[in-house]
KELUMKE-400283 format. One record per residue: residue number from 0; x, y, z of N, C-alpha, C, O in turn. Coordinates in steps of 0.02 Angstrom, whole numbers. Layout:
REM residues N
+-----+--------+--------+--------+--------+--------+--------+--------+--------+--------+--------+--------+--------+
:   n :    nc1 :    nc2 :    nc3 :   cac1 :   cac2 :   cac3 :    cc1 :    cc2 :    cc3 :    oc1 :    oc2 :    oc3 :
+-----+--------+--------+--------+--------+--------+--------+--------+--------+--------+--------+--------+--------+
: NUM :      X :      Y :      Z :      X :      Y :      Z :      X :      Y :      Z :      X :      Y :      Z :
...
+-----+--------+--------+--------+--------+--------+--------+--------+--------+--------+--------+--------+--------+
END
This chain:
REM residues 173
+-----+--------+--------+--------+--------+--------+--------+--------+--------+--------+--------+--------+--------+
:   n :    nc1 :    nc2 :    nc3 :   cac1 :   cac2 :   cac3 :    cc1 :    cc2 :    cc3 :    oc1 :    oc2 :    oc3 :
+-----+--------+--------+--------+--------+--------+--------+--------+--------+--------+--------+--------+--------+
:   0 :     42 :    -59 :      0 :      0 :      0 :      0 :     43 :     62 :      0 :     85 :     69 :     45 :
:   1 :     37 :    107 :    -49 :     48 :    176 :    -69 :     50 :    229 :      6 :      6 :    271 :      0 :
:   2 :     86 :    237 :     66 :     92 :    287 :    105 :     90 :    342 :     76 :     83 :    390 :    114 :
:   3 :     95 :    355 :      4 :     97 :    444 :     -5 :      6 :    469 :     24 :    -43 :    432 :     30 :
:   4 :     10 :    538 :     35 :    -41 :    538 :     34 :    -64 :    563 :    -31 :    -26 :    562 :    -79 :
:   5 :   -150 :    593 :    -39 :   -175 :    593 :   -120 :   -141 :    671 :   -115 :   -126 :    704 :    -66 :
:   6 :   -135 :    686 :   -190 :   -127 :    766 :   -206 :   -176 :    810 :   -174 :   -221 :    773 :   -153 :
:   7 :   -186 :    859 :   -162 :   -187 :    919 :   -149 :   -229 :    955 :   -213 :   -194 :    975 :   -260 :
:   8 :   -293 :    962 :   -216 :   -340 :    975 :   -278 :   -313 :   1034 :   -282 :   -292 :   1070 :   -236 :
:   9 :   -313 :   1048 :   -369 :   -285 :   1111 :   -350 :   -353 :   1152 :   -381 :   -410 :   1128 :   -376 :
:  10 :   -337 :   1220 :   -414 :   -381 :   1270 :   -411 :   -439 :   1238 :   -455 :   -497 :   1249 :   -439 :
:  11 :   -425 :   1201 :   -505 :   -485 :   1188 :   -541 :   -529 :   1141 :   -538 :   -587 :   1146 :   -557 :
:  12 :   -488 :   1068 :   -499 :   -535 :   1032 :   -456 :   -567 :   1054 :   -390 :   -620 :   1026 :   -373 :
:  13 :   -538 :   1105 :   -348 :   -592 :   1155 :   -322 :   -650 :   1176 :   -349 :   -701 :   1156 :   -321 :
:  14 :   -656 :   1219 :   -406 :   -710 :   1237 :   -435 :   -756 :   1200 :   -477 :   -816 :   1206 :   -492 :
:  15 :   -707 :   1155 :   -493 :   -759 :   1096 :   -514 :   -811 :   1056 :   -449 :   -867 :   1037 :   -466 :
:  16 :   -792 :   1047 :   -390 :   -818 :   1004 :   -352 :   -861 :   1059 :   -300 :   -888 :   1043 :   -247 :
:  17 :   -861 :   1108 :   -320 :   -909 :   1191 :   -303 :   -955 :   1178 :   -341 :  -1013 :   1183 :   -322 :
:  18 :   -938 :   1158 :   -412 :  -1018 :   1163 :   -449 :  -1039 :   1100 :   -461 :  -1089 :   1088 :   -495 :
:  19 :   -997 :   1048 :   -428 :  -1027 :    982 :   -436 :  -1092 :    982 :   -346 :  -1141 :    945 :   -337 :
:  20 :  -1067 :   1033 :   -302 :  -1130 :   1042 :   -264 :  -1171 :   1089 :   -269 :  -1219 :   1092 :   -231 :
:  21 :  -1158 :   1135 :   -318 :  -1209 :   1175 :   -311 :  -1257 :   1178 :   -381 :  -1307 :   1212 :   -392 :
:  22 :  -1212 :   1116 :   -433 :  -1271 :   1104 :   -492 :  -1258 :   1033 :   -499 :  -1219 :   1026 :   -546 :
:  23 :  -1272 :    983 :   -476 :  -1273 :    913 :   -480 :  -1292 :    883 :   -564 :  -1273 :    837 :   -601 :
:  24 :  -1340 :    938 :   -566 :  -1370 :    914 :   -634 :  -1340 :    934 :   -695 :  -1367 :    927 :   -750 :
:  25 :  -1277 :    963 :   -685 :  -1233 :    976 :   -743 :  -1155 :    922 :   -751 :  -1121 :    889 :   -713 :
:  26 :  -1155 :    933 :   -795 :  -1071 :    878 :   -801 :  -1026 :    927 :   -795 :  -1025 :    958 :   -848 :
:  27 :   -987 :    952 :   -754 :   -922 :    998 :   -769 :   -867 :    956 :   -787 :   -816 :    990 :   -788 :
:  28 :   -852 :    878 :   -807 :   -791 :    849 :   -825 :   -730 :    900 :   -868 :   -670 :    906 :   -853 :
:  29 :   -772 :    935 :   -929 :   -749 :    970 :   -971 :   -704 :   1049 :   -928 :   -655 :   1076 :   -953 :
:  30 :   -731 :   1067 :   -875 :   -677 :   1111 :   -839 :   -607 :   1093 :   -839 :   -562 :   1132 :   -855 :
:  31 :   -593 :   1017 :   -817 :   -543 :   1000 :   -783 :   -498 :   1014 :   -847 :   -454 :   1054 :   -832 :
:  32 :   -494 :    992 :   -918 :   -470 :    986 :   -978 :   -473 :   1081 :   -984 :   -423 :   1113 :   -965 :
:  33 :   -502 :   1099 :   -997 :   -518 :   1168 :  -1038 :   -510 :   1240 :   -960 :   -514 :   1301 :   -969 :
:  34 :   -500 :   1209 :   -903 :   -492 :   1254 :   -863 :   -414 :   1286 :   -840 :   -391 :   1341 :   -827 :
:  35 :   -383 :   1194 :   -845 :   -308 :   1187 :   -829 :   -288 :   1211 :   -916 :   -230 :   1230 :   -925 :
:  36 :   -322 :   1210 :   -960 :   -274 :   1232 :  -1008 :   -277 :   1298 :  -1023 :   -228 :   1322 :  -1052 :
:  37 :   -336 :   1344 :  -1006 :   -334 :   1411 :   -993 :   -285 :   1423 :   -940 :   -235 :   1451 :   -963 :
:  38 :   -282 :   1412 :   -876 :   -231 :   1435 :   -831 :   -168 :   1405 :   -838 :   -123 :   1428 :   -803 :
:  39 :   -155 :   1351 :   -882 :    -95 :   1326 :   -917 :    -71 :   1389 :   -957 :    -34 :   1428 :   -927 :
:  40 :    -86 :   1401 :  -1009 :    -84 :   1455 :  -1058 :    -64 :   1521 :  -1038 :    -17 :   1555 :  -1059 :
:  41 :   -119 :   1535 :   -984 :    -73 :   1618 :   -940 :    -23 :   1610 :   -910 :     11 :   1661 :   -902 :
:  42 :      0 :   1556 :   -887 :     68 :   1552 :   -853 :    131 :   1543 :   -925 :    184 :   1575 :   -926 :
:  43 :    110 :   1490 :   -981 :    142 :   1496 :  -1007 :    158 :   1579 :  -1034 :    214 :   1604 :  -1034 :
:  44 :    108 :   1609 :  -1053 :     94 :   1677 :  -1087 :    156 :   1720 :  -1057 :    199 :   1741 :  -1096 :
:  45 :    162 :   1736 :   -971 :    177 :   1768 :   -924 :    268 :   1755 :   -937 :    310 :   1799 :   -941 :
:  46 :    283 :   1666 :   -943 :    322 :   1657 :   -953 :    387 :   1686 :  -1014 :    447 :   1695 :  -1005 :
:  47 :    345 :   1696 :  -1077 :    356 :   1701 :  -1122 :    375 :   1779 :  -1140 :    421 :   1805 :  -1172 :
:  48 :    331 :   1800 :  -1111 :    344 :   1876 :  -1120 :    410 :   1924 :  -1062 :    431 :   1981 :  -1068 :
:  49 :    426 :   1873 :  -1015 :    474 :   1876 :   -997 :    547 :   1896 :  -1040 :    597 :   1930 :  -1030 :
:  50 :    516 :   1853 :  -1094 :    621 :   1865 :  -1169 :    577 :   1931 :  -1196 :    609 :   1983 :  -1187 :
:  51 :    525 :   1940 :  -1221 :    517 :   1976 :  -1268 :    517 :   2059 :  -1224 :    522 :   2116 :  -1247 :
:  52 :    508 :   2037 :  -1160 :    514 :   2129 :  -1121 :    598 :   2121 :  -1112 :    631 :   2171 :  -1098 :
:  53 :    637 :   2042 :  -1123 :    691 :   2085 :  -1106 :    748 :   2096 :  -1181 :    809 :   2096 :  -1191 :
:  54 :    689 :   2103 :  -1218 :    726 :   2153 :  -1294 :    673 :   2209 :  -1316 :    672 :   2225 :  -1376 :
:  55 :    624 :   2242 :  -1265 :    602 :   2283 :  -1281 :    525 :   2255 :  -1343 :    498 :   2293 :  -1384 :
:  56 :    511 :   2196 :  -1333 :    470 :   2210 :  -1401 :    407 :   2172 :  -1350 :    408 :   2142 :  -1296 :
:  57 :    359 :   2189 :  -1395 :    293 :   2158 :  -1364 :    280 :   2068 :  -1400 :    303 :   2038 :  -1448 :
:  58 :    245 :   2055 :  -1361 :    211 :   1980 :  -1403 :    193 :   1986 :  -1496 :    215 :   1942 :  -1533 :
:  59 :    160 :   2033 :  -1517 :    141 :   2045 :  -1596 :    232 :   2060 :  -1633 :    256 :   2028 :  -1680 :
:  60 :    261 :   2107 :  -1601 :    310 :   2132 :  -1618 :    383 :   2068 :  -1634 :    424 :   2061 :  -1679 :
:  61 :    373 :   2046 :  -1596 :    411 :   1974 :  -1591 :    384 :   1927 :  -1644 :    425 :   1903 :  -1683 :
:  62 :    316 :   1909 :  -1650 :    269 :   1890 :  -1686 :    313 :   1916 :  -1770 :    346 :   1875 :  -1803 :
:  63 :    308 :   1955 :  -1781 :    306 :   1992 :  -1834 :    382 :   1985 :  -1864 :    390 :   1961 :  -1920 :
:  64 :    435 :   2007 :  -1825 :    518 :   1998 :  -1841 :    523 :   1916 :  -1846 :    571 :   1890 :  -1874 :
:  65 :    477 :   1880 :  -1820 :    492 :   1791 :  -1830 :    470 :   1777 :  -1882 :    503 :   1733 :  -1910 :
:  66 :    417 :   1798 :  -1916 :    400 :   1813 :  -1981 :    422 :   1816 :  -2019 :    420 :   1771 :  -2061 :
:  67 :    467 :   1888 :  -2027 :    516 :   1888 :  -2064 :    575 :   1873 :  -2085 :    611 :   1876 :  -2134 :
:  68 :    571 :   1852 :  -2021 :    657 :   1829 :  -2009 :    633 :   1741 :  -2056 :    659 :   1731 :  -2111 :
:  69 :    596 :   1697 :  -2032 :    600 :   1650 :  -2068 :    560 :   1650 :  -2136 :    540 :   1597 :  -2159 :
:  70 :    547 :   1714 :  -2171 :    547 :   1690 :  -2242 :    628 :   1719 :  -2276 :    638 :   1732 :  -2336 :
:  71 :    667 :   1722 :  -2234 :    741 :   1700 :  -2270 :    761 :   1765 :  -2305 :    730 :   1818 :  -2313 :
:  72 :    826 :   1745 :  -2325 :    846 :   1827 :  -2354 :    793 :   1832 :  -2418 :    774 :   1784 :  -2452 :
:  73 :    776 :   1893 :  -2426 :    827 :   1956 :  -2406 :    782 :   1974 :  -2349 :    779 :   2035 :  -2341 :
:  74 :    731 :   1928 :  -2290 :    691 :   1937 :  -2263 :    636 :   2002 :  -2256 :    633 :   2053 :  -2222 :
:  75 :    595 :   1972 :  -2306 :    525 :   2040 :  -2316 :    470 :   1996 :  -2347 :    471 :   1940 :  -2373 :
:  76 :    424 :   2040 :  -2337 :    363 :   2004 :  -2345 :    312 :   2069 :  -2347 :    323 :   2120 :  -2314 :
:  77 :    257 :   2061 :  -2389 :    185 :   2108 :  -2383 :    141 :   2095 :  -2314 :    124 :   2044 :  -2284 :
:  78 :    130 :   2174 :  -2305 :     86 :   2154 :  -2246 :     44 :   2105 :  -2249 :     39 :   2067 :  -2200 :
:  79 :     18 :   2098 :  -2289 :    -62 :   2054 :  -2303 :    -22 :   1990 :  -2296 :    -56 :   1946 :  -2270 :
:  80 :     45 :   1970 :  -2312 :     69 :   1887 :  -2324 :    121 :   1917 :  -2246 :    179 :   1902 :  -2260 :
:  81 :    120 :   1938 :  -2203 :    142 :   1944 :  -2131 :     83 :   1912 :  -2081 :     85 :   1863 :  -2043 :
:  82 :     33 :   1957 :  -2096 :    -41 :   1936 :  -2075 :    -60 :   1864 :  -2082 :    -91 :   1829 :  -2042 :
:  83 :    -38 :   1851 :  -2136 :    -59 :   1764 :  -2162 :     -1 :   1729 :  -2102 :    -26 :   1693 :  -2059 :
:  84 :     45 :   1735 :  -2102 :     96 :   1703 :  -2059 :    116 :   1706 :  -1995 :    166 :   1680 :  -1969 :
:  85 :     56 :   1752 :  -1962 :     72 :   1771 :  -1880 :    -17 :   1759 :  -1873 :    -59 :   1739 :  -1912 :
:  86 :    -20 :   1784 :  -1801 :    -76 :   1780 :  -1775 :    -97 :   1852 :  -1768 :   -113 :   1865 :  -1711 :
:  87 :   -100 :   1895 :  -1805 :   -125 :   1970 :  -1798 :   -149 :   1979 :  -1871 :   -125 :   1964 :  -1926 :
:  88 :   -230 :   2023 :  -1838 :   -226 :   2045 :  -1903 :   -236 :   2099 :  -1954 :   -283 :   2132 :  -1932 :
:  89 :   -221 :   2120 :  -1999 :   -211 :   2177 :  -2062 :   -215 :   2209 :  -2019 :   -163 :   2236 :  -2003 :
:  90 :   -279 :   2225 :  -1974 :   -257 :   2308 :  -1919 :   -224 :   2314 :  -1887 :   -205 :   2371 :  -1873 :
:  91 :   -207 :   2277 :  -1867 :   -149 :   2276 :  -1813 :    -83 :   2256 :  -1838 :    -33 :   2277 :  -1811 :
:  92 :    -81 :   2218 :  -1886 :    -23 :   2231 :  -1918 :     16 :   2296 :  -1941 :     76 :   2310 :  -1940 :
:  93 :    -27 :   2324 :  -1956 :     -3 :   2418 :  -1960 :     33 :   2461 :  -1912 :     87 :   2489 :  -1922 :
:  94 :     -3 :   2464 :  -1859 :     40 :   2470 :  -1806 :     85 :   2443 :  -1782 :    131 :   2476 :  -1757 :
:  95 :     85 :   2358 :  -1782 :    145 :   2333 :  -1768 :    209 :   2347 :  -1801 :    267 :   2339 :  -1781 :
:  96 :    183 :   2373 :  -1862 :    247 :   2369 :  -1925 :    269 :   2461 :  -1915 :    321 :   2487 :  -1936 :
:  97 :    233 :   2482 :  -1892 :    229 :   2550 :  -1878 :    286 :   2570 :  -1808 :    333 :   2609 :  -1808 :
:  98 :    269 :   2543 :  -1773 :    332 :   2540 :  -1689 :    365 :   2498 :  -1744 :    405 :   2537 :  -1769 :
:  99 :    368 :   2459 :  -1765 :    441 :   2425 :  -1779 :    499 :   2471 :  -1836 :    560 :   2463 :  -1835 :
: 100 :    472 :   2505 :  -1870 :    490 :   2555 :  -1920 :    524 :   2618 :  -1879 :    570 :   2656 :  -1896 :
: 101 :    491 :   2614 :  -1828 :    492 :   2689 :  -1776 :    567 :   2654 :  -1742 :    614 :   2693 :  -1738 :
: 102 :    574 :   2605 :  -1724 :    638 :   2584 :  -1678 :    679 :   2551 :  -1740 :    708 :   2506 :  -1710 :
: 103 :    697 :   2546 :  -1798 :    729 :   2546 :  -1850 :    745 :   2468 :  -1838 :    795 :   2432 :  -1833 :
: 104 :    688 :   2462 :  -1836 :    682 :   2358 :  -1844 :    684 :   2327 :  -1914 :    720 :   2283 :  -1937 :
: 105 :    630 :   2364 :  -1943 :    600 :   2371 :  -2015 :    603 :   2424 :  -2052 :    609 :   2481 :  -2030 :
: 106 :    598 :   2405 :  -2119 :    591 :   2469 :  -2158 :    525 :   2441 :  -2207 :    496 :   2389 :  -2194 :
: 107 :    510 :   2480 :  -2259 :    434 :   2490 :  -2294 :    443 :   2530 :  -2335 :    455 :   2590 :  -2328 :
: 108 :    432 :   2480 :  -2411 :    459 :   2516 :  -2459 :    404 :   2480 :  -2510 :    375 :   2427 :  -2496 :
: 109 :    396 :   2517 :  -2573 :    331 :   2527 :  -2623 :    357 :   2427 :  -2654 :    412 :   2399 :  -2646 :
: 110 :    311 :   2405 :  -2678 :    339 :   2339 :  -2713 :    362 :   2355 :  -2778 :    338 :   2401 :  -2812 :
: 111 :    406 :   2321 :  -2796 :    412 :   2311 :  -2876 :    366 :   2309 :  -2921 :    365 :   2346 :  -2969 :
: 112 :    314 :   2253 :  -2905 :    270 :   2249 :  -2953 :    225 :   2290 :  -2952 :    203 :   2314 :  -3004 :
: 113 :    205 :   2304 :  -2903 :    147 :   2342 :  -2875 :    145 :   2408 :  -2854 :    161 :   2411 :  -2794 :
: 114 :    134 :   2450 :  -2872 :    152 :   2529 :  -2848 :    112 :   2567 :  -2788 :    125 :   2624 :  -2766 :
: 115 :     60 :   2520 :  -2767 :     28 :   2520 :  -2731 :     36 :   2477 :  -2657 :     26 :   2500 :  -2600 :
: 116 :     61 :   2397 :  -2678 :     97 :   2375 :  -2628 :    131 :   2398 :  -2588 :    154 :   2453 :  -2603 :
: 117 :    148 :   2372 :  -2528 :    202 :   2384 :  -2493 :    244 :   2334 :  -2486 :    224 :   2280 :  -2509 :
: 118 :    321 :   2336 :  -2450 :    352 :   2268 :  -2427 :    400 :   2292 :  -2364 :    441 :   2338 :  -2358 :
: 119 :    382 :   2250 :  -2327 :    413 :   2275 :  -2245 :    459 :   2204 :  -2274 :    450 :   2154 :  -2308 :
: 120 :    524 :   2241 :  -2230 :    576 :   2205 :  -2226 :    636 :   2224 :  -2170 :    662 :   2279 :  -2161 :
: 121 :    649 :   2156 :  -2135 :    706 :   2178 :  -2063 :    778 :   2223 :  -2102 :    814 :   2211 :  -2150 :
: 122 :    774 :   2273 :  -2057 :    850 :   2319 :  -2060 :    919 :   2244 :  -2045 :    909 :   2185 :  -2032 :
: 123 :    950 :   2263 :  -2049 :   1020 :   2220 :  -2002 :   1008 :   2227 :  -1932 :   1017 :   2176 :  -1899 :
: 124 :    982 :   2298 :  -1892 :    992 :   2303 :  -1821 :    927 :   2219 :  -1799 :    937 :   2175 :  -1757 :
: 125 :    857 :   2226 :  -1854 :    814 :   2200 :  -1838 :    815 :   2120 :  -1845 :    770 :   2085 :  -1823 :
: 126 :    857 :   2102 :  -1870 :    903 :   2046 :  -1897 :    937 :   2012 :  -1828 :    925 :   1965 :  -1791 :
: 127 :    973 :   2050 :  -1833 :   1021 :   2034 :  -1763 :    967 :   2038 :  -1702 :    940 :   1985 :  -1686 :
: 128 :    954 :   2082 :  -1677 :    916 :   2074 :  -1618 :    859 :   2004 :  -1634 :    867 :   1953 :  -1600 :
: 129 :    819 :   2007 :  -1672 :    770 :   1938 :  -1669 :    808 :   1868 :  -1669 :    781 :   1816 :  -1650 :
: 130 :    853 :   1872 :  -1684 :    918 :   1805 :  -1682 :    915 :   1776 :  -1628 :    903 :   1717 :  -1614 :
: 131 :    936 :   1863 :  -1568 :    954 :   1851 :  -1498 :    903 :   1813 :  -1484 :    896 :   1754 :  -1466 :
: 132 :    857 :   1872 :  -1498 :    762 :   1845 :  -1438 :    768 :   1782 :  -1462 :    795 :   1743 :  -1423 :
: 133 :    743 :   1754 :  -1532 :    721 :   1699 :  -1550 :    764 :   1652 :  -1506 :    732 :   1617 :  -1467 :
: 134 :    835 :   1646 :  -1506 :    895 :   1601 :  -1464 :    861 :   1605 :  -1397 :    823 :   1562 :  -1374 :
: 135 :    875 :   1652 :  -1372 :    811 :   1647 :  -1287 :    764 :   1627 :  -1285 :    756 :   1578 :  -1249 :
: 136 :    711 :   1652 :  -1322 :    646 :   1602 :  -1323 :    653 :   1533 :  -1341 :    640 :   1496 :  -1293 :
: 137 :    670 :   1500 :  -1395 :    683 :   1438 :  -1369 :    694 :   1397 :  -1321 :    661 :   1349 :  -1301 :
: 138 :    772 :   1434 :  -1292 :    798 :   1413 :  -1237 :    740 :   1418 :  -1188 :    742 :   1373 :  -1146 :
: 139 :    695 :   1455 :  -1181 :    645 :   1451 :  -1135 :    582 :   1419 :  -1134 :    543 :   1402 :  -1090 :
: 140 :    584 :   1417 :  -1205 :    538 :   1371 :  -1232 :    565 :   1300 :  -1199 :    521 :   1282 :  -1160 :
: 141 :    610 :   1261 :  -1198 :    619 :   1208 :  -1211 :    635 :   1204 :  -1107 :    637 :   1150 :  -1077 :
: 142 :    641 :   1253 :  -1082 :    630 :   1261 :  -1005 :    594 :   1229 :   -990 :    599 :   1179 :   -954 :
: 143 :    534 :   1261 :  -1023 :    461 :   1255 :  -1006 :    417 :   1177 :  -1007 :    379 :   1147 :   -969 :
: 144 :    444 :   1168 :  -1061 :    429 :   1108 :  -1101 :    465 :   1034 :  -1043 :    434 :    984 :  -1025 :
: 145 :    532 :   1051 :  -1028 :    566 :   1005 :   -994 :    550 :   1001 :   -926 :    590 :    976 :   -886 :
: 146 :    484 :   1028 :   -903 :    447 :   1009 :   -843 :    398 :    934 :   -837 :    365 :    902 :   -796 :
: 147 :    415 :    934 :   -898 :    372 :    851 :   -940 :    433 :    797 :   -946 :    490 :    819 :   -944 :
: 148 :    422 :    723 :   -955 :    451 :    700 :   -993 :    444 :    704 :  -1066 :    395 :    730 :  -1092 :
: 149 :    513 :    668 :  -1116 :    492 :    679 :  -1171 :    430 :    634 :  -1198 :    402 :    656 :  -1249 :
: 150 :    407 :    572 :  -1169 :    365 :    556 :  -1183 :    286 :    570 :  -1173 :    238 :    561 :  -1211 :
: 151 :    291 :    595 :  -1113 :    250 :    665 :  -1110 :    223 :    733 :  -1148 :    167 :    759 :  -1155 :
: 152 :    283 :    746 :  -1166 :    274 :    809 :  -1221 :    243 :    785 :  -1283 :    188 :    797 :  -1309 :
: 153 :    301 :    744 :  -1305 :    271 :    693 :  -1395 :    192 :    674 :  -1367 :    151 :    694 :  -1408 :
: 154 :    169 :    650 :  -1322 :     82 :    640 :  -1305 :     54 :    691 :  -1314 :      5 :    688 :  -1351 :
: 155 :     68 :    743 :  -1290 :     29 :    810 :  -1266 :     42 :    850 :  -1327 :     -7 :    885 :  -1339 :
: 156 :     94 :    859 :  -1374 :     99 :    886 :  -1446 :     30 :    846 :  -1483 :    -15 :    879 :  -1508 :
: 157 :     30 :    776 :  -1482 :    -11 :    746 :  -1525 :    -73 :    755 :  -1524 :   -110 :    751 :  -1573 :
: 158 :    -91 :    770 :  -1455 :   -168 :    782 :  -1424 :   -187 :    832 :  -1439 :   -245 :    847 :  -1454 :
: 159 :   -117 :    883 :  -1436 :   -165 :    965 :  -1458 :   -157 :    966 :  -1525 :   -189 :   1013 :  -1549 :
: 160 :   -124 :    929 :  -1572 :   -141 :    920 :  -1637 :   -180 :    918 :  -1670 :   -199 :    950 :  -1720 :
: 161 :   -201 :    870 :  -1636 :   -267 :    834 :  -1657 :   -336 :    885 :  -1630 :   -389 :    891 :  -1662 :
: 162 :   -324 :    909 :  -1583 :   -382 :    948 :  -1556 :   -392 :   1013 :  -1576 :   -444 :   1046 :  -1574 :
: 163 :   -309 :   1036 :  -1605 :   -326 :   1114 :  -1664 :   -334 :   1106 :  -1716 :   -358 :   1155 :  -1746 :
: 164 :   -320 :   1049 :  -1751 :   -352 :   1034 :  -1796 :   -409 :   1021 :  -1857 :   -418 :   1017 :  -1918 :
: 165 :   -443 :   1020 :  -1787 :   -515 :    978 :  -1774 :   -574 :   1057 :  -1760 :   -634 :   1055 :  -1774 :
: 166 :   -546 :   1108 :  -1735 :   -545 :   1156 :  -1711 :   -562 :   1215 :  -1764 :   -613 :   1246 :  -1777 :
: 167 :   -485 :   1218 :  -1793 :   -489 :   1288 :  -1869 :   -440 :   1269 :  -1915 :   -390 :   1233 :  -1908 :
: 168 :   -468 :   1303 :  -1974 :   -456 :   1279 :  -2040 :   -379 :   1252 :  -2053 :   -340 :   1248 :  -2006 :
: 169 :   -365 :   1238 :  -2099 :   -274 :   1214 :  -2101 :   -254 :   1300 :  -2117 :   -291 :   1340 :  -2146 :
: 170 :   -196 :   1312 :  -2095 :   -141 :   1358 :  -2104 :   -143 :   1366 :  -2169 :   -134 :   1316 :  -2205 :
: 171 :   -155 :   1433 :  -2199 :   -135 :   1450 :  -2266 :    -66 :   1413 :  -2281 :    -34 :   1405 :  -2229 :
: 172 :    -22 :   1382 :  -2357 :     31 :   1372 :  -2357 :     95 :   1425 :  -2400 :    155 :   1409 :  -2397 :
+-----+--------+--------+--------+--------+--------+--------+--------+--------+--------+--------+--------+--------+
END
């Protein structure tokens, strides 16, 4: 027989077993999944923004130089195909590209083909600095991650695979 004693419920099996007495007639199973992965998510969030305050840029802004940085030299891209490749969108892409222009991250220049187009593209300063962040975030990324085993993680990659999937459309390619 097991001497440990049981865990220690934490915040969301609390609130689950609150509304398992005060609404019997509902199923809250679905909290436990969708509650821990909301308060999963803000800690990760909290975590994350940790590298990006310590190079000065916000979550979109970071967003945006990873962007560019991986469609390769001469790294640039149209707002509208930035938008397609981050999680922000056309409006807010403007502004993002707007502070990034302002701190000489980016520059924004008419297209070739298009005289109407635009094409944002990283300076060298904006180059180099997203290198750094990106190298830190990983490294913190993979922090984060190494609170799991790896067979753990490979499970939990596959599950949310399958469950964003299932979720919203495939990724433009």
């Amino acid at each position: 027989m097991d001497d440990q004693p049981p865990p220690t419920p934490d915040r969301v099996a609390r609130i689950q077993a609150d509304w398992r007495r005060e609404r019997p007639d509902l199923d809250v199973t679905p909290q436990g999944v969708i509650g821990r992965l909301h308060r999963l998510a803000d800690r990760l969030t909290a975590e994350l923004h940790l590298v990006y305050d310590r190079y000065g840029l916000g979550e979109g802004e970071f967003d945006v130089l990873c962007a560019l940085r991986r469609a390769g030299a001469p790294y640039e891209r149209a707002p509208g195909e930035l938008a397609a490749h981050t999680m922000v969108t056309t409006g807010a892409m403007t502004k993002r590209i707007d502070r990034l222009e302002r701190a000489g991250l980016v520059t924004r220049r008419r297209a070739d083909d298009d005289q109407r187009g635009r094409i944002v593209a990283l300076t060298r300063p904006g180059r180099e600095l997203i290198d750094r962040a990106f190298t830190d975030h990983m490294r913190n990324e993979h922090q984060l991650l190494g609170l799991l085993t790896p067979a753990e993680a490979e499970s939990l990659e596959g599950l949310l695979t399958t469950w964003l999937g299932r979720l919203e459309p495939p990724a433009p390619q």
